[in-house]
N, C-alpha and C positions, 0 to 999 in steps of 0.2 A: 579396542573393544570388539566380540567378536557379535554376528551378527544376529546372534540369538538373543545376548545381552543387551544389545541394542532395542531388539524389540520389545523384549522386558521393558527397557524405561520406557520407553514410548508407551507403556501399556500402561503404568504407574501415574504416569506424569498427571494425565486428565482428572482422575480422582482424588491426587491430594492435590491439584489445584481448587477443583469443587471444594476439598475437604478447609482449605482454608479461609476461602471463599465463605462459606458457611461460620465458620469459629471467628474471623476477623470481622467479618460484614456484618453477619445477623445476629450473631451472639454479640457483638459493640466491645470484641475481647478490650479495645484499648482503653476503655473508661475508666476513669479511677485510676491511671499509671503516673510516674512523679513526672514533672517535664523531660526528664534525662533520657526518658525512654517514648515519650510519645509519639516520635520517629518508628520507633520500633515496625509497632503492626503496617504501616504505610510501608516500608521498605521490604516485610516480609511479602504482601499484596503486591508489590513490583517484580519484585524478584518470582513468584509464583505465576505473577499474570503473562512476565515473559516467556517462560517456559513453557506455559499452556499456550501461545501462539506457535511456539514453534510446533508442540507437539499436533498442535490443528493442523497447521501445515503438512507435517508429516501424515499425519491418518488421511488426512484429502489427495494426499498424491499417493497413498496405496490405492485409492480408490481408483484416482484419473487411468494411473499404470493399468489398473485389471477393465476400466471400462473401454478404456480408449477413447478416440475423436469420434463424436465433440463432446459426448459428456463427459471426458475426462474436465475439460478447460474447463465446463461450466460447476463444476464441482469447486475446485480449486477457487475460479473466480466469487461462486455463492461464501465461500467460507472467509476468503479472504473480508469479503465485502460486510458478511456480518459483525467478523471483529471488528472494522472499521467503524462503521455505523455503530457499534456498542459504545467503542469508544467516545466517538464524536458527541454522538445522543448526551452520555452521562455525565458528560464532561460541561456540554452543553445549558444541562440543565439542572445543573449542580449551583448551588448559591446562589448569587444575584442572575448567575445564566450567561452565556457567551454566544451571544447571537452570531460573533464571527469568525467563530472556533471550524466551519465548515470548510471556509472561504481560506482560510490559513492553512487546512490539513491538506484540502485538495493541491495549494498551489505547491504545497512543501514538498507534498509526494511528483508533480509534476516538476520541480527543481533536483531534486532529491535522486530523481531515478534521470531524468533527460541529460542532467548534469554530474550527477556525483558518480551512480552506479554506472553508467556508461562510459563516464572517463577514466573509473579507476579498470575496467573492461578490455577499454582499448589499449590503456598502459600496460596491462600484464600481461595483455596478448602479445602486443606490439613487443614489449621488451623479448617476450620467452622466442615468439615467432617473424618479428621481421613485420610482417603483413599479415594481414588477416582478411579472408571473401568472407560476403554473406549475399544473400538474394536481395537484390534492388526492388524488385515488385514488393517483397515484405515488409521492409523499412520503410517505400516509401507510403503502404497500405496504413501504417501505423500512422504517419506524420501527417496524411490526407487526414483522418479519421483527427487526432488529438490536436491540429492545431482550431478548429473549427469548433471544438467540444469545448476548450477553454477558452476560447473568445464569449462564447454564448454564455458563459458561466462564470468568468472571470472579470474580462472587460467591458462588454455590452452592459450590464449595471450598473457601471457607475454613468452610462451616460442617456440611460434611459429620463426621460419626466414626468412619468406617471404617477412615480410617487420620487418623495424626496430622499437624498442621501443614495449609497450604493445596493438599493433595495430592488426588488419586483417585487409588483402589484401580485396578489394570488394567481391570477389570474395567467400571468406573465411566467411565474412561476412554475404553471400547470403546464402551460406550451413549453417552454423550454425544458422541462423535467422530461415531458411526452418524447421532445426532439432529438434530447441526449437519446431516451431509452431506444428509440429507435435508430440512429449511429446505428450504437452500439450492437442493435439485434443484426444490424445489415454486416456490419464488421465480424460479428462472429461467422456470420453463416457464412461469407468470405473464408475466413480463416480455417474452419473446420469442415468446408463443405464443400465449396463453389471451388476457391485456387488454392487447396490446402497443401498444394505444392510451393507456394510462394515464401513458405514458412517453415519448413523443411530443410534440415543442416544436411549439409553433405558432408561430414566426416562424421557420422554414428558409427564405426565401428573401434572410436576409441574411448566409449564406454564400459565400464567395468561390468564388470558381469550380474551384481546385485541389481546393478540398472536393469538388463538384459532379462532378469526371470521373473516372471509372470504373477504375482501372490496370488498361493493358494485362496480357497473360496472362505474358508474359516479365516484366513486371514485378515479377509476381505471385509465379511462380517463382521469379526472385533475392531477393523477401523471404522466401521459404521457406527459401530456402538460407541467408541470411544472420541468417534467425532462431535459425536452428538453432546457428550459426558463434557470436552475441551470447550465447544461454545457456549452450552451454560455457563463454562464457569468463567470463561472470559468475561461475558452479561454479567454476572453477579462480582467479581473480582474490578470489572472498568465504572460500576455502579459503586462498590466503598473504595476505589484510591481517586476518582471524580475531583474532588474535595481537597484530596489531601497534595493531588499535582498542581490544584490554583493557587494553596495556601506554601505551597513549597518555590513555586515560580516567582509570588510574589514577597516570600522571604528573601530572598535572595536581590531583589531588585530586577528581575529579569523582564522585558518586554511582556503581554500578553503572545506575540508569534510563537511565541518558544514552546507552547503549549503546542502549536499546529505541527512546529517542525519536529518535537519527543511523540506525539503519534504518531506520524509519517514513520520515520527510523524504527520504532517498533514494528510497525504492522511492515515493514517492506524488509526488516534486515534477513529472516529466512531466505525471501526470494533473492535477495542481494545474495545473499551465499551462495546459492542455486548460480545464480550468474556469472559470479566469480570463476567458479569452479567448471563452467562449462568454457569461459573463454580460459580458461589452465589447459582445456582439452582442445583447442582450439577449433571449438564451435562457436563462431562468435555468435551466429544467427540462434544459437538458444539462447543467448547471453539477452541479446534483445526481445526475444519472444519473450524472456520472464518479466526483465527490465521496461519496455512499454507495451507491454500488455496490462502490467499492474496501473500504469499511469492511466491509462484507457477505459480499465474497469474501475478505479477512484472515481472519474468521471460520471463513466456512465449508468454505475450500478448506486454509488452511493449519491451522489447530488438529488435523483429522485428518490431514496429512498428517505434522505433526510427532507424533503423538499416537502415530502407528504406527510411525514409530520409534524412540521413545523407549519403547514397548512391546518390540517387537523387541529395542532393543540393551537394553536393563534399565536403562536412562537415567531418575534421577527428571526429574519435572515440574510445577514450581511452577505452580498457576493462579491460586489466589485472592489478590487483591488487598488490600490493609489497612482499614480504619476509613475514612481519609482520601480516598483515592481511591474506594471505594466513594462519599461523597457527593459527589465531582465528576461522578462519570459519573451516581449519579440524579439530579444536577441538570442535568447535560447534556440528557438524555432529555426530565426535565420543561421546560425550556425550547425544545427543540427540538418538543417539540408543540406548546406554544404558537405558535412562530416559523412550524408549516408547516400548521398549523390555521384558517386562514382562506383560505386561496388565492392570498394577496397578499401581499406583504411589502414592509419599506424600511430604511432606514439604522439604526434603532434596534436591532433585533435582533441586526441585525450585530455591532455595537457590542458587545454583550452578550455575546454567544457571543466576541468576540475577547477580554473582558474574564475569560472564563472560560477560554480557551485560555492568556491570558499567566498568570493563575492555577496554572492545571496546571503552568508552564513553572518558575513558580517554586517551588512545594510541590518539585519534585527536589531544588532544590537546600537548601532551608529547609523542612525536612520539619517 
């Protein structure tokens, strides 16, 4: 597809996501259908909602390209984090409501990218290239930053006793919302400002040349416009299939997590590509900027963002994680220092970290 075509769809795509969004959602197209089709408009609103993520993704990285550091990242990171939060919210507060739909998405995407997108990262590196550098200050900027973001959000709740179960008091809530946000603010300015060399590939010149050219300002414009057009209709597309992913998980017999871990893989498989493709080019160190930076901004953009309305509306909010999952993620952690603790890496790790992601995959279902 050549690359005019390409941006033809990308121009398309936002609007007849809205457009279905609008006919499936508000119009209640599926009412009145025999059962043989009630599936239908749900599968249609999947299929549409994934596609307007990707295409968000795309119009926010025409944007990042032409702004550059840092509001490229904080573009990126804003849109990411609203689809998330569409999701979470609706999903949320759809039916009887899922107070631990947060605690599941965040941990899914921290298992998800620490373990799944990184392993499969260092395998196709490792296989095509032997070894692969990346900057140690970078990696280990990230792991200072995320393992301390999900203690306070993940673990610390379940052992708090201010209130009972894996909860925080509002109050408790509000500090740690505060504490992430602020990480998180210090992290960026780090990344983008302070040692934005820590995070810098040194093989950019085996980028293809569409990377390389600059979007014009009209261009730039219509992904503004069109970004804009993609997150409504994510909001209005994650607000009617809400409903129809609790009634579909729990047809099936499938855990309540399953719902955490099908939004994680949505909202991260763009970036997952993004990653892919960058360690194919053997830049592993973009490979990671995309892969835990996403985990970082889940953290720190979306915990308070749901944190505050779930205060707001009187909404509880499950954080703390159980027994079990607790020592996947510290072992996540302690393997992942190991894995970004020397500079270098290969196939073995990989391996490891994949061997602990299909791990996670199955503890949902065989708790």
């Amino acid at each position: 597809m050549t690359g005019t075509r390409r941006r033809l769809l990308w121009r398309l795509v936002p609007p007849a996501g809205l457009a279905v969004a609008v006919l499936v959602s508000l119009l209640n197209v599926g009412a009145g259908l025999p059962a043989s089709l009630a599936m239908v408009p749900p599968l249609i609103e999947f299929f549409a909602l994934a596609a307007t993520v990707f295409a968000s993704v795309h119009h926010a990285d025409v944007i990042a390209h032409r702004t550059g550091e840092p509001y490229g990242t904080l573009v990126l990171t804003v849109a990411v984090t609203v689809i998330e939060v569409a999701l979470i919210l609706s999903i949320m507060l759809a039916g009887d409501g899922s107070p631990s739909l947060a605690r599941e998405t965040v941990f899914s995407v921290i298992m998800v990218v620490c373990n799944g997108v990184v392993g499969i990262c260092l395998i196709v590196g490792g296989f095509r290239y032997g070894e692969q550098g990346f900057r140690l200050p970078g990696a280990g900027a990230y792991l200072v930053v995320l393992m301390p973001l999900a203690t306070l959000t993940l673990i610390l709740p379940t052992y708090t006793t201010s209130a009972p179960g894996p909860l925080y008091t509002p109050t408790q809530l509000g500090f740690v919302a505060l504490a992430t946000l602020v990480l998180y603010g210090v992290f960026l300015y780090v990344q983008t400002i302070r040692h934005r060399d820590y995070f810098l590939s040194d093989s950019g010149d085996d980028e293809d040349d569409e990377s390389h050219s600059t979007p014009a300002t009209r261009q730039v414009w219509e992904s503004v416009a069109m970004l804009l057009v993609a997150l409504t209709a994510v909001v209005l597309l994650a607000k009617g299939i809400s409903g129809s992913i609790e009634s579909a998980v729990a047809s099936v017999g499938a855990p309540i997590e399953v719902i955490g871990l099908l939004v994680a893989l949505l909202v991260l498989l763009p970036e997952t590509l993004a990653a892919l493709r960058s360690a194919r080019r053997n830049e592993l160190q973009k490979s990671l900027n995309l892969a835990l930076g996403s985990s970082l901004a889940t953290i720190g953009l979306t915990i308070p963002a749901v944190s505050a309305l779930a205060i707001v509306l009187k909404q509880p909010l499950e954080l703390g994680i159980d027994l079990v999952d607790t020592v996947l993620l510290v072992l996540t952690f302690g393997v992942s220092l190991v894995t970004f603790g020397g500079g270098r890496t290969n196939i073995l790790p990989g391996f490891v970290h994949l061997v602990l992601f299909a791990t996670f995959v199955f503890m949902i279902f065989v708790p």
